[in-house]
C-alpha positions as CSV (number, residue, x, y, z in Angstrom):
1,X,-1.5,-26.9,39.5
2,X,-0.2,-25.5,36.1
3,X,1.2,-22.4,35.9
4,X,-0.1,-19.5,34.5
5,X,1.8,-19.9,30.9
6,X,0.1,-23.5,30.5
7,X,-2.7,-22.3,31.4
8,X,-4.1,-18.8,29.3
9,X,-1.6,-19.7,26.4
10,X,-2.5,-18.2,23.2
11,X,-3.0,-20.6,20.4
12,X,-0.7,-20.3,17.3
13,X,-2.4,-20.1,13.9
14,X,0.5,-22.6,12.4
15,X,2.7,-25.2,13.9
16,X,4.6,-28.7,12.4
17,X,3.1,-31.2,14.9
18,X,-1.0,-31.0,16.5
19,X,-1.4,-33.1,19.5
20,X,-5.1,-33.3,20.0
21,X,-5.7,-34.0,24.0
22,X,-3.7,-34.0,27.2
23,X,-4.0,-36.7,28.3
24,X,-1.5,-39.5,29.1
25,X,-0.7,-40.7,25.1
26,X,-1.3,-37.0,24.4
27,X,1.3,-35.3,27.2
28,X,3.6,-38.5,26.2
29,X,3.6,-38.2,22.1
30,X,4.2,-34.1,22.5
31,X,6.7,-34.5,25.1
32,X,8.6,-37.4,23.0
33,X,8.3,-35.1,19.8
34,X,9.6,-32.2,21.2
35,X,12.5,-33.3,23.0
36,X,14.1,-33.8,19.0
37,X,13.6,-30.8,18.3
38,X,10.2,-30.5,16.7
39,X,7.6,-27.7,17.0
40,X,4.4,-29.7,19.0
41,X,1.3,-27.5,20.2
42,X,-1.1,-29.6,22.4
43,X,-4.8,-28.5,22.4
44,X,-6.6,-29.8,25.5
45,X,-10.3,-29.4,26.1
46,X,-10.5,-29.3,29.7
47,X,-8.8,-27.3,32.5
48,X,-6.4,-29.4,34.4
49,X,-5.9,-31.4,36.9
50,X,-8.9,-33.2,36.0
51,X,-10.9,-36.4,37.1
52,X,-10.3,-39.9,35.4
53,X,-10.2,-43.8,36.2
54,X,-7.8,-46.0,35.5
55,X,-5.9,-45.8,38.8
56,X,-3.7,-48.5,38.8
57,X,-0.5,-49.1,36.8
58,X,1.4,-51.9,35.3
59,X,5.4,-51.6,35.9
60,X,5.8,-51.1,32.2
61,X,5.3,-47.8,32.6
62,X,7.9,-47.0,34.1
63,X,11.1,-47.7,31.2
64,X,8.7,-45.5,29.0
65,X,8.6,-42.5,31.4
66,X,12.1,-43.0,32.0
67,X,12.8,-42.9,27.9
68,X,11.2,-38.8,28.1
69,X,13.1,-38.4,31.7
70,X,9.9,-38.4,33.4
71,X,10.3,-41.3,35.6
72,X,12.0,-39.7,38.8
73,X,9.0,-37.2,38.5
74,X,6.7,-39.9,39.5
75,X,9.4,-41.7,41.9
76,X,9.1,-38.2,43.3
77,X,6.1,-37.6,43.8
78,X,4.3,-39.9,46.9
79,X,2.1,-42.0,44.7
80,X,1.2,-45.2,46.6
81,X,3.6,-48.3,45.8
82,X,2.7,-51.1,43.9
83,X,4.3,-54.1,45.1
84,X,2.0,-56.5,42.9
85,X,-1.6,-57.8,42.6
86,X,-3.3,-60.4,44.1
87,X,-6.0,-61.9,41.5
88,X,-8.7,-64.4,42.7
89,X,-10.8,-65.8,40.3
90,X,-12.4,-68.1,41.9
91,X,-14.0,-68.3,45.6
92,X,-13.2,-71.9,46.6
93,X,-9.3,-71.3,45.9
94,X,-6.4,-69.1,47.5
95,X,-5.4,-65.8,45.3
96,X,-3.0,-65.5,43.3
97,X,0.0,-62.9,43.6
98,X,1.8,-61.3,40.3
99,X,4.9,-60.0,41.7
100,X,6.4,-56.8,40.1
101,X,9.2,-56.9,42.3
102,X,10.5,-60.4,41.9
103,X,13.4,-60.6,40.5
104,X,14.3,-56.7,40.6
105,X,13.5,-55.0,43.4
106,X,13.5,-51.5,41.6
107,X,10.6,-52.7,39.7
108,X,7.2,-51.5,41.6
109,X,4.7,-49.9,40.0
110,X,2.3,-47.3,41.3
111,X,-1.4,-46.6,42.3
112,X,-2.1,-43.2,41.1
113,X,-4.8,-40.5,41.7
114,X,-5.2,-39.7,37.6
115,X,-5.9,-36.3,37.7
116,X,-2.7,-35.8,39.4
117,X,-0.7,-37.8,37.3
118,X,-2.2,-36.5,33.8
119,X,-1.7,-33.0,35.5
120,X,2.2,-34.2,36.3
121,X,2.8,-35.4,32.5
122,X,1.0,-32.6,31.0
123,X,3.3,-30.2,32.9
124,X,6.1,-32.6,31.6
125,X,5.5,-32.0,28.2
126,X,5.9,-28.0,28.6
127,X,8.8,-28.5,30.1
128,X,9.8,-30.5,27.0
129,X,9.1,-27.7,24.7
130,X,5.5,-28.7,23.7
131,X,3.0,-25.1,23.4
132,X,0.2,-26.6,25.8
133,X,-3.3,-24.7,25.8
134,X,-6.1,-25.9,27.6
135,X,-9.7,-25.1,27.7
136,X,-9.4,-25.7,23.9
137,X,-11.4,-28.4,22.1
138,X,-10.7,-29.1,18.5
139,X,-14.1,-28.9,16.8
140,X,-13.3,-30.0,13.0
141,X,-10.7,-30.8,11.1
142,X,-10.4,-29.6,7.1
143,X,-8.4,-32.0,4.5
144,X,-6.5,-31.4,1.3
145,X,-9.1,-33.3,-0.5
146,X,-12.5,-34.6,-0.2
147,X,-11.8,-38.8,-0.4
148,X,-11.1,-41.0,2.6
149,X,-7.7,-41.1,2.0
150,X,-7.1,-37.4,2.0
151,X,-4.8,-35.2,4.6
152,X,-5.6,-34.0,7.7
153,X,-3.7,-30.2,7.3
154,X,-5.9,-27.5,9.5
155,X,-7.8,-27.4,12.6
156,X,-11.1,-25.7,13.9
157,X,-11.2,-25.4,17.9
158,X,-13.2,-23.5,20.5
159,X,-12.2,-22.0,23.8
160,X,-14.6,-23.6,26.2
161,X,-14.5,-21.0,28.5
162,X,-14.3,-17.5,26.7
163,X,-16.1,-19.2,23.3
164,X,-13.5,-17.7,21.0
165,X,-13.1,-19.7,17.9
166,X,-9.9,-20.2,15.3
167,X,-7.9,-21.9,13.1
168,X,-4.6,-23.9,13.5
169,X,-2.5,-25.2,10.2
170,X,-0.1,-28.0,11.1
171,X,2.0,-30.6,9.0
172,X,1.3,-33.8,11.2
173,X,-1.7,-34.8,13.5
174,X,-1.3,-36.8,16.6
175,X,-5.2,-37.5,18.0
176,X,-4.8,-38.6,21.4
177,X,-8.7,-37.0,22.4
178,X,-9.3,-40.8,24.2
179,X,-13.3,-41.4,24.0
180,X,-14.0,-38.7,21.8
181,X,-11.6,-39.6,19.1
182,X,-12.4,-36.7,16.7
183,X,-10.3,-38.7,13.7
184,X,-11.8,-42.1,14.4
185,X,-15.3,-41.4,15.3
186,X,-16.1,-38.4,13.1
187,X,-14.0,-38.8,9.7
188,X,-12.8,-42.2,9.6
189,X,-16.0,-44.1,11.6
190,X,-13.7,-46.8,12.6
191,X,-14.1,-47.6,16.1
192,X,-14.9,-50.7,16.8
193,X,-16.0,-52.1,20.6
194,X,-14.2,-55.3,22.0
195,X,-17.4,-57.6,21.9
196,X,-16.1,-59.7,24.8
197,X,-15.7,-56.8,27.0
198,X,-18.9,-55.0,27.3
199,X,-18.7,-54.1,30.5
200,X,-20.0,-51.4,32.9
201,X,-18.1,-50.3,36.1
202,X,-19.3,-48.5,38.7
203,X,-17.1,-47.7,41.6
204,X,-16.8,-45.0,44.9
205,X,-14.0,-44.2,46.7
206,X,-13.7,-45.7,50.5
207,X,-11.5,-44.1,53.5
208,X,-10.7,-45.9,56.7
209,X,-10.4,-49.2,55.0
210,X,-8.0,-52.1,55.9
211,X,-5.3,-53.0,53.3
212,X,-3.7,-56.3,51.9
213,X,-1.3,-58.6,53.5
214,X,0.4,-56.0,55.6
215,X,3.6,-56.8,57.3
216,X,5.3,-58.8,54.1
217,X,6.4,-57.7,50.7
218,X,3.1,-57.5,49.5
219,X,1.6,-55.1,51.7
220,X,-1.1,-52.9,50.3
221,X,-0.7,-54.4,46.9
222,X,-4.4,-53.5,44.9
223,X,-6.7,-56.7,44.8
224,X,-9.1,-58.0,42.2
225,X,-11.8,-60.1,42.7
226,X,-14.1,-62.5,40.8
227,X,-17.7,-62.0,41.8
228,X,-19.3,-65.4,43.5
229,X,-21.8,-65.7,40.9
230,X,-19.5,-65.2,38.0
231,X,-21.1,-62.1,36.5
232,X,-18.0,-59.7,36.7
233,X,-15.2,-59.0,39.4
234,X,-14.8,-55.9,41.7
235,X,-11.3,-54.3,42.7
236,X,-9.4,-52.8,45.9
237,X,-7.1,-50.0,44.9
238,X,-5.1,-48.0,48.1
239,X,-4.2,-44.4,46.8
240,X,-1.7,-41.9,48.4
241,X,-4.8,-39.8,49.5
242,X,-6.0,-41.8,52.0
243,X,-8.5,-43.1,49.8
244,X,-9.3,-46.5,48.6
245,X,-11.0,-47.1,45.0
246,X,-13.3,-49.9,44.8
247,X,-15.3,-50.8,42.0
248,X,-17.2,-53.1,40.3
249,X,-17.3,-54.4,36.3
250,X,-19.7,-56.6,34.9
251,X,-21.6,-57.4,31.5
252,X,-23.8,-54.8,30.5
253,X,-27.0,-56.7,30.1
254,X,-25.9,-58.1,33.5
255,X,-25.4,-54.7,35.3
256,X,-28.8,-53.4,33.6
257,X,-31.3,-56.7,34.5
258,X,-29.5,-56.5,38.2
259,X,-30.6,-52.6,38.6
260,X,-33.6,-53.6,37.5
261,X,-34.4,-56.1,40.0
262,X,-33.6,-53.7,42.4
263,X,-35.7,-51.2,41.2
264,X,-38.5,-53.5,41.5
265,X,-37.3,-55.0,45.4
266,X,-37.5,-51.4,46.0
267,X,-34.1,-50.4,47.1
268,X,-33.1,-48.3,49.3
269,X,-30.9,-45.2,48.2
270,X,-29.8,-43.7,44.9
271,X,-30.7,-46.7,42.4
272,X,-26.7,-47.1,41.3
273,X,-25.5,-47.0,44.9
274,X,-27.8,-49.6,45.7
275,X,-26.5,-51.9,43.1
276,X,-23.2,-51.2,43.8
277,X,-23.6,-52.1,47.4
278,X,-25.8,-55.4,46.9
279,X,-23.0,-56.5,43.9
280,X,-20.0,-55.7,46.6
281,X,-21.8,-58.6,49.0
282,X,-20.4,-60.7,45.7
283,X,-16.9,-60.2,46.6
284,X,-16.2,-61.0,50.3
285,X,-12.5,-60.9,49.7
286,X,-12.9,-56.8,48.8
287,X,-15.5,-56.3,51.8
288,X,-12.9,-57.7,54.2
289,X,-10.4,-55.5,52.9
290,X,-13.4,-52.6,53.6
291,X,-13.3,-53.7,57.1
292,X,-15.0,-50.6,59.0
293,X,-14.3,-48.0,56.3
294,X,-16.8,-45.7,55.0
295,X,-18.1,-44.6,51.5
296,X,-17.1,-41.0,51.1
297,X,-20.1,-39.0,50.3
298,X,-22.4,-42.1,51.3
299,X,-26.1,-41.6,49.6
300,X,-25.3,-38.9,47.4
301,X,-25.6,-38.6,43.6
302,X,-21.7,-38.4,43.5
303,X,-20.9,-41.3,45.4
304,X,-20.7,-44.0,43.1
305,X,-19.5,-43.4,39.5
306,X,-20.3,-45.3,36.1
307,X,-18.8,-45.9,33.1
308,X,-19.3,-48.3,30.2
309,X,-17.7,-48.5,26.6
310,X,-14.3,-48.5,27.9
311,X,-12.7,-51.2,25.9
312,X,-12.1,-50.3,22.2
313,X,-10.0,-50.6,19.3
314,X,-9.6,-48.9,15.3
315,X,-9.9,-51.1,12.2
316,X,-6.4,-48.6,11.3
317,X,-4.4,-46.3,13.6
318,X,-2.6,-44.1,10.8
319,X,-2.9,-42.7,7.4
320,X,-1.2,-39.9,5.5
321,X,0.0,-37.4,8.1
322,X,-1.9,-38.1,10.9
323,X,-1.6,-41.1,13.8
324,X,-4.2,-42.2,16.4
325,X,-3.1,-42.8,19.9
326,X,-4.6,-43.2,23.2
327,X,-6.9,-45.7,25.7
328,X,-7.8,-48.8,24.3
329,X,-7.4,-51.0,26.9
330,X,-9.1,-51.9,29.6
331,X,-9.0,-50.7,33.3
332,X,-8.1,-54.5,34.9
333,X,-4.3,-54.4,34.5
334,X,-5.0,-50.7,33.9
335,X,-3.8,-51.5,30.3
336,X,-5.1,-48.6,29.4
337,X,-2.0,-46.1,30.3
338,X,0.7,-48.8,29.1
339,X,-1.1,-48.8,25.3
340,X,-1.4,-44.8,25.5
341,X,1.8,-44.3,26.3
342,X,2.7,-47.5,23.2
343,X,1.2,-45.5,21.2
344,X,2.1,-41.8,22.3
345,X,5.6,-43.4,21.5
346,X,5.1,-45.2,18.0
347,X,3.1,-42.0,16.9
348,X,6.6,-39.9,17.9
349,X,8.3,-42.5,16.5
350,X,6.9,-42.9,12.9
351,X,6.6,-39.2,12.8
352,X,10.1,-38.2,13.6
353,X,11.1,-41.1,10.7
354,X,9.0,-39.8,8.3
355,X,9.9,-35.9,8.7
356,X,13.8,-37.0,9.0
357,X,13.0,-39.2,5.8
358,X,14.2,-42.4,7.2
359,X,11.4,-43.8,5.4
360,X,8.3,-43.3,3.3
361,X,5.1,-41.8,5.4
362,X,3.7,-45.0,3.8
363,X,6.4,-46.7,5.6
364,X,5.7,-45.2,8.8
365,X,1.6,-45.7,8.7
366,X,1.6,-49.4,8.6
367,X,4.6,-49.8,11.1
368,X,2.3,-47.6,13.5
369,X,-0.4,-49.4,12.5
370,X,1.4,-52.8,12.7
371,X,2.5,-52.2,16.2
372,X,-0.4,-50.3,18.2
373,X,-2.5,-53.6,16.7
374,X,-0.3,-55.8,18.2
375,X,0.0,-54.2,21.6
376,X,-3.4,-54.2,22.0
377,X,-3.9,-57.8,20.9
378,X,-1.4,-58.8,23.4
379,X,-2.9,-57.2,26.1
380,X,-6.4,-58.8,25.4
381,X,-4.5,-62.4,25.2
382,X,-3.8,-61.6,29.1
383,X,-7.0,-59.7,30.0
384,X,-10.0,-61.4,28.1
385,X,-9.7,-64.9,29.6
386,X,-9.9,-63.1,33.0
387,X,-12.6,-60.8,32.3
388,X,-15.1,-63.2,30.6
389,X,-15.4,-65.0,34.0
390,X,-19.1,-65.2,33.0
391,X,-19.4,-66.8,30.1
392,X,-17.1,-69.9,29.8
393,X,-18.0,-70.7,26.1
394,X,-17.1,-67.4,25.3
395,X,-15.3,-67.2,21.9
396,X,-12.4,-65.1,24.2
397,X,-10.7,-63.6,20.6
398,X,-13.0,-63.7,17.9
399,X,-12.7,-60.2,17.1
400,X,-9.1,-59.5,17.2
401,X,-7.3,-58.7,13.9
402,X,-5.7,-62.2,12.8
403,X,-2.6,-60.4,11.9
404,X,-2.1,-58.3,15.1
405,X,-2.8,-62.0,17.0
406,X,-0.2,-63.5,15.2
407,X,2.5,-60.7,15.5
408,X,1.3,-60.6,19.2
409,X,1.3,-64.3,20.0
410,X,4.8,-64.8,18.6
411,X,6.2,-63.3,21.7
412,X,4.6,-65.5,24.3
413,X,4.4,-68.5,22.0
414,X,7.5,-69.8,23.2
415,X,7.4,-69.6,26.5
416,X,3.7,-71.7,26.5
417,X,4.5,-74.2,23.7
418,X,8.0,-75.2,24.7
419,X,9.9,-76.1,21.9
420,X,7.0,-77.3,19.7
421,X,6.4,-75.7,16.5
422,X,2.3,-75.1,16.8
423,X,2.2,-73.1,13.3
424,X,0.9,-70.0,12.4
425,X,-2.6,-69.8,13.6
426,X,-3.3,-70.7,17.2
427,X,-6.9,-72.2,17.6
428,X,-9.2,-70.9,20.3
429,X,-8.7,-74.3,22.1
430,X,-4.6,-73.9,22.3
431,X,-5.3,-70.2,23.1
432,X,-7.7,-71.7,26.4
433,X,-4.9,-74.2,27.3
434,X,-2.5,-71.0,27.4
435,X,-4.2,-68.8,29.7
436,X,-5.2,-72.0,31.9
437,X,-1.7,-72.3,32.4
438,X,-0.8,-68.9,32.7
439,X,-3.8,-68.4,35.4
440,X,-2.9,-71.8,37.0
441,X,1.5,-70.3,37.8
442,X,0.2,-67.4,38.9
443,X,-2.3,-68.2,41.4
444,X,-1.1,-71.3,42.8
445,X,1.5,-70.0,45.0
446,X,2.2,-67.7,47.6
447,X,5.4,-66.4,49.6
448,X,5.3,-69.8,52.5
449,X,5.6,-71.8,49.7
450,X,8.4,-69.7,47.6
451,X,9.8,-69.4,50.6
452,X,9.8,-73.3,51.5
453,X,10.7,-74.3,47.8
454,X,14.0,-71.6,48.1
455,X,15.0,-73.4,51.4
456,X,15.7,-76.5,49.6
457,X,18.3,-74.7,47.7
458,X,20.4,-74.0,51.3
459,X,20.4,-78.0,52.1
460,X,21.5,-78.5,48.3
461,X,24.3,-76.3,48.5
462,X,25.5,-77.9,51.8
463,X,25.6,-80.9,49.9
464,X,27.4,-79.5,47.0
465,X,30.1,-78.4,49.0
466,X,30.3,-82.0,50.6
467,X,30.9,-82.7,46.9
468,X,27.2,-85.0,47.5
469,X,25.9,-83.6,44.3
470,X,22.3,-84.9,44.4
471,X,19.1,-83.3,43.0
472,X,16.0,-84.9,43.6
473,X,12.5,-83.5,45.0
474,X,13.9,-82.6,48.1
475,X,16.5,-80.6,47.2
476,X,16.8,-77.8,44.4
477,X,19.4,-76.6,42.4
478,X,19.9,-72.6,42.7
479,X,20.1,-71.6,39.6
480,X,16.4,-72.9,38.9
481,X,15.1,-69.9,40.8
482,X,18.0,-67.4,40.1
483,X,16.8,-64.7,38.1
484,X,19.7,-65.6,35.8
485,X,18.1,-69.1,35.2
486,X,16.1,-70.3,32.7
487,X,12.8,-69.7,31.6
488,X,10.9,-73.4,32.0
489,X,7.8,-74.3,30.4
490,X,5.3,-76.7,31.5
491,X,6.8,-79.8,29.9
492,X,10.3,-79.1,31.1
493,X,8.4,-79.0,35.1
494,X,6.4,-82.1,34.4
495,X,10.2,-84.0,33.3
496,X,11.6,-82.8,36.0
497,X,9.1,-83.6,39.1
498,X,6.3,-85.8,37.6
499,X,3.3,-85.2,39.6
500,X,5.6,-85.9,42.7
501,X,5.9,-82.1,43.9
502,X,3.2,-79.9,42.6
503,X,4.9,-77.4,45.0
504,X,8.5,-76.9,43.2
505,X,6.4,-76.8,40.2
506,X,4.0,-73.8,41.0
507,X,6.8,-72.1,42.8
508,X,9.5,-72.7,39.4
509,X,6.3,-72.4,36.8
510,X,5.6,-68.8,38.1
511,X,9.1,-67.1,38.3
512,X,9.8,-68.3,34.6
513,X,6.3,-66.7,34.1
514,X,7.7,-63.8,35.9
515,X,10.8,-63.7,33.7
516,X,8.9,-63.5,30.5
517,X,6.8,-61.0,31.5
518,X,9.4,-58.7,32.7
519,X,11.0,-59.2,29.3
520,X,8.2,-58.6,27.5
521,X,6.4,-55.4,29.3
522,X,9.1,-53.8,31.1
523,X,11.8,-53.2,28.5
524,X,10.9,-50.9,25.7
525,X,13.6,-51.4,23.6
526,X,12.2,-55.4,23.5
527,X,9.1,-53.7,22.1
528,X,10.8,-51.5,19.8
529,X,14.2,-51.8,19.5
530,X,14.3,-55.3,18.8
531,X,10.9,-56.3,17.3
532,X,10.3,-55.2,13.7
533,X,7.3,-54.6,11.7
534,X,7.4,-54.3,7.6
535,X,11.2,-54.4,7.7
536,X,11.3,-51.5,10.2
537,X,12.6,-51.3,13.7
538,X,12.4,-48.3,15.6
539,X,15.9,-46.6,16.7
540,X,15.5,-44.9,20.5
541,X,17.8,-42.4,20.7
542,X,17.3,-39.0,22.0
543,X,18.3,-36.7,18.5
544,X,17.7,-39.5,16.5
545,X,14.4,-41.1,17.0
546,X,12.5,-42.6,14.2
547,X,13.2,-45.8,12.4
548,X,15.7,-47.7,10.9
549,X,15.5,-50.3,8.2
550,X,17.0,-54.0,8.7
């Protein structure tokens, strides 16, 4: 729980930084600002610890949480390991694994009960120096002028549980308030719904339930799960309470025509529990992971949650004085908390440069701007093609910003094209062929095979120290697997084995997958240090965060 200070705060009438919401981009930004110095005050609606979704965690979370020395909090705490995740996306083929732990074994992420989390950043970004009240919404906001281009400078907010009202003055405005989005929904009407992600999830939380592949290095590792008729997928996710989270997401026309029909076969039991039973009989991979376990408050109204209108973007995430922040993403990879915290962190970092005057405010709204576009975009490159599981014609990215795609893209481009210069613009078609391959490294293996593919290597260094220095399909030069080695695309596999050994291939295709995406989620200062936007890169260093121009 928080302590008493956090929790019956008085609210000051004044103060340089607002941080509208507490949640994980909200606890991040305040805690990030304050640490150089600045005065932050965080104005949270609610009364933490406090329910959410979005339970499962990508391992770039965790050089983010070490950047505001949060990470050994977490390490710390007992949330449930997570080794990996085992993906299968379709019913006639074996899963596939993505390993967080291969090649660093310090690299697992975590399953999390949210409300303990959020609680465990919030507290964070006291300790940090942030002035945290909860039970506070922020009501209004009042401008220095009356156009859509004007400032953001005072705040109206309620206390939801005594009803006293007031004012709070500020100099810069970080609105991390998640769904609500006071800025973007009320003022600058800019939110905009991913069109190939209108989904609805409904899930319940399971106890007594088996877990996945126990005994090796993936044991208890979340699993998601196509559904057998191809209108959604389901997930398995193990929590440190002894609880398991299982859920369903499908289209929303889908979901609503399904609880129809079962309306009219005339159900049994609360009309969403109903669905979400007949729609887990879709996934036999998650009801064997059920096993015997039991629905925790089986037939009641709180059994099985809902949720819909989860994946959303802004046409602009900054203007003068004020930055957006928060969840945008979608709850598959759990995106969600790796583009709040993003942008929690750009948001500190574009403020600090423009209060330290290491460039214009201009400057630092279109590098926010720039870069929370771009991480969303790149996310949806990884999660669209394996959510639309329904719709195979699916334009997958036709209403992603074209510049955010190509900033985004860039990254990856590399790594999928090999050496050839494809241009600027990717069409949809070379966009398919990418994620085909993508989904093709990572779930055509599993550890027998890594396993067999590594044993080669043994034999081949026995012949290299007979000075019988021979590489053929049999045996396997270390390096190519060494973490050290190089990143191979598909043409350099298909020189070097044909279609002779479609095992080496698989096994070599997915740890130089691997590589790349440890480079590109798990190091921030790849995100920020290194990539630059406008001329900007951003310069992470405690005392002097902000930006630096190249």
């Amino acid at each position: 729980m928080l302590n008493t200070e956090m929790a019956v705060g008085t609210t000051p009438i004044s103060t340089q930084i607002l941080v509208v919401g507490g949640g994980p981009s909200g606890s991040y930004a305040a805690a990030a600002l304050a640490r150089e110095g600045f005065q932050v005050t965080l104005l949270e609606a609610t009364k933490f610890p406090r329910y959410h979704i979005g339970e499962s965690l990508l391992p770039s979370v965790r050089p983010l949480l070490k950047f505001i020395d949060a990470e050994e909090s977490v390490i710390n705490y007992g949330f449930t390991i997570k080794p990996g995740a085992a993906v299968k996306l379709n019913q006639y083929k074996r899963e596939g694994y993505t390993d967080f732990v291969t090649p660093d074994l310090n690299n697992p992420s975590w399953n999390v009960v949210r409300s303990e989390f959020d609680d465990l950043l919030l507290r964070h970004a006291l300790k940090c120096g942030t002035t945290v009240i909860e039970d506070t919404k922020v009501t209004d906001l009042q401008f220095d002028g009356e156009d859509s281009s004007a400032r953001p400078v005072s705040a109206t907010w309620k206390n939801t549980s005594t009803g006293m009202q007031g004012h709070i003055s500020f100099d810069y405005l970080v609105d991390a308030s998640g769904r609500n989005g006071i800025m973007s929904t009320k003022y600058l009407k800019n939110r905009r719904f991913n069109k190939a992600l209108n989904n609805i999830a409904c899930w319940g939380y399971w106890e007594g339930t088996d877990f996945y592949s126990p005994g090796t290095s993936r044991e208890n590792a979340p699993w998601f799960e196509a559904l057998d008729d191809e209108s959604g997928w389901a997930w398995f996710i193990p929590l440190h309470n002894g609880s398991t989270s299982v859920g369903v997401v499908m289209d929303k026309d889908i979901s609503i025509r399904k609880k129809k029909a079962t309306v009219a076969t005339g159900g049994s039991g609360t009309n969403l529990q109903t669905h979400y039973m007949e729609e887990l009989t879709r996934a036999p991979g998650v009801l064997k992971l059920i096993g015997i376990g039991t629905l925790r408050n089986d037939g009641q109204l709180d059994a099985v949650k809902s949720a819909s209108d989860f994946s959303y973007s802004a046409s602009t995430y900054a203007g003068d004085h004020f930055r957006l922040a928060g969840d945008a993403g979608d709850p598959f990879f759990s995106s969600g908390v790796h583009l709040a915290f993003t942008g929690a962190l750009s948001a500190a970092i574009t403020i600090a440069a423009s209060i330290r005057g290491f460039c214009s405010e201009a400057d630092a709204q279109r590098w926010h701007s720039a870069k929370i576009g771009t991480s969303y975009t790149r996310h949806s490159t990884s999660v669209i093609p394996l959510q639309t599981v329904a719709d195979k014609e699916m334009p997958i990215m036709s209403d992603v910003d074209e510049d955010n795609f190509d900033r985004a893209f860039e990254l990856i481009r590399p790594v999928i094209q090999g050496t050839a210069d494809v241009g600027k613009k990717l069409t949809e078609d070379e966009l398919q062929k990418t994620m085909d391959f993508c989904s093709h490294i990572v779930g055509s293996t599993d550890p027998e095979m890594v396993a067999a593919v590594k044993a080669r290597q043994a034999f081949f260094i026995c012949l290299n120290e007979l000075s019988h220095v021979i590489l053929n399909f049999d045996r396997l030069d270390p390096v190519l697997t060494s973490p050290s080695g190089p990143v191979m695309v598909e043409s350099d596999l298909d020189r070097l084995f044909g279609d002779d050994d479609d095992e080496a291939k698989a096994v070599l295709g997915k740890i130089s997958i691997g590589k790349h995406l440890h480079k590109l989620h798990n190091n921030p200062t790849y995100n920020f240090g290194v990539k630059e936007h406008f001329g900007f890169k951003a310069v992470l260093e405690r005392g002097k965060l902000g930006l630096v121009n190249v």
